[in-house]
N, C-alpha and C positions, 0 to 999 in steps of 0.2 A: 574645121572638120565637123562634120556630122553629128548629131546627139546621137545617133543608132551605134555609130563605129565610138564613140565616146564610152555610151553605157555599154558594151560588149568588150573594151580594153576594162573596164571596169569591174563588170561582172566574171572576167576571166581568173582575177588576181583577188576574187573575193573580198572588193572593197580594202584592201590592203596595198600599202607601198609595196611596190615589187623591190623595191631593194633594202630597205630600211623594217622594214613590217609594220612599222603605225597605221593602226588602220584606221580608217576613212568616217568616223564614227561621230564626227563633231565639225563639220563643214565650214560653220560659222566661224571656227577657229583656225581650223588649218585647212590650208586648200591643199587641191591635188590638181594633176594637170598627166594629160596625155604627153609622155616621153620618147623622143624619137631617141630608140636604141642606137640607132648610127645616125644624126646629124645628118637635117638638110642638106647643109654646109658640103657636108663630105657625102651629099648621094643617097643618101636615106629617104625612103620611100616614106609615105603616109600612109602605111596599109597598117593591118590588124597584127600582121608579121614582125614589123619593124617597131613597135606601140608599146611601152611599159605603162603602167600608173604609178605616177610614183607623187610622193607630197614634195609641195613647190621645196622644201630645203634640199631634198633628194637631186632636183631636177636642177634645180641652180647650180648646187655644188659639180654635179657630173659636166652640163653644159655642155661643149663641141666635143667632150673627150672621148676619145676609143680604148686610151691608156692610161695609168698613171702606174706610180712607183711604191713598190712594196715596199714600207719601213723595215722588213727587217734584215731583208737584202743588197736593197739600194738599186736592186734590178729595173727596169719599165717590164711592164706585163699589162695584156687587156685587161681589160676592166671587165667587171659579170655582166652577162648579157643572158637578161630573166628567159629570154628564148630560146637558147642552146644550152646554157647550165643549172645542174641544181641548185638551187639555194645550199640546201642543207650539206651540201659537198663543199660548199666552200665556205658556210658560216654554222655558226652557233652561239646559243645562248650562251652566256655565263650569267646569269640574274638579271639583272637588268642592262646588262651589256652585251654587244654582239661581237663575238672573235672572230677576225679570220681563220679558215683555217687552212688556207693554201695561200701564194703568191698571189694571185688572183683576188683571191676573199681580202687580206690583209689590204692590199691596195683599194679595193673598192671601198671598204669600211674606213681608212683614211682619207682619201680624198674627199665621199662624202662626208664623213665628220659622221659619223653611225654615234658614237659614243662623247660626243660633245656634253658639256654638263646641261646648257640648256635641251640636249633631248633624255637624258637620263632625267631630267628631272621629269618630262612631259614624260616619259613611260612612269615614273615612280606614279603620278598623277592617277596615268588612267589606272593603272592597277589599284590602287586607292580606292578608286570609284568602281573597280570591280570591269573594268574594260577591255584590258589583258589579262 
């Protein structure tokens, strides 16, 4: 893909994981990577439409999925898609933890591991250093 449509999924999401919110602030340490909201795999375009930025843990953990399962339901439901939903409708802080707060949120933030100790620790971090 392009460095133009790269820096523009980029600059969209304000240098931030669209799904995680780690932001983009130390390169050298964590990468990020252009995310196909729907999978090649499954028909996904490489356009600016179908594009999250998200950091490679983000990206790894989502992988082909369009779905996973809400832990508190047991249910399958989509997964968030930075393009049609709001963040803030489906998640929120709790300190340095991210809740779901719908079927949707809950699912996304477990599959990817949102609250994994090794990312609580990388938020404890940046905030330390005055980052978040």
């Amino acid at each position: 893909m392009s460095a133009t449509l790269r820096l523009a999924v980029r600059k969209r999401a304000a240098a931030r994981s669209e799904y995680c919110r780690l932001p983009d602030l130390v390169p050298h340490l964590m990468r990020f990577h252009l995310e196909h909201i729907r999978a090649r795999r499954h028909g996904g375009p490489s356009s600016l439409n179908n594009l999250a930025w998200a950091c490679a843990r983000c990206n790894e953990r989502k992988g082909t999925n369009l779905s996973g399962v809400d832990p508190d339901t047991n249910r399958v439901v989509r997964l968030f898609n930075p393009r049609r939903d709001a963040w803030t409708r489906h998640f929120a802080w709790d300190g340095l933890r991210i809740r779901g707060l719908t079927t949707m949120g809950r699912a996304t933030a477990w599959l990817l591991e949102f609250n994994s100790d090794e990312r609580l620790t990388l938020r404890q971090g940046l905030r330390m250093l005055g980052l978040i």
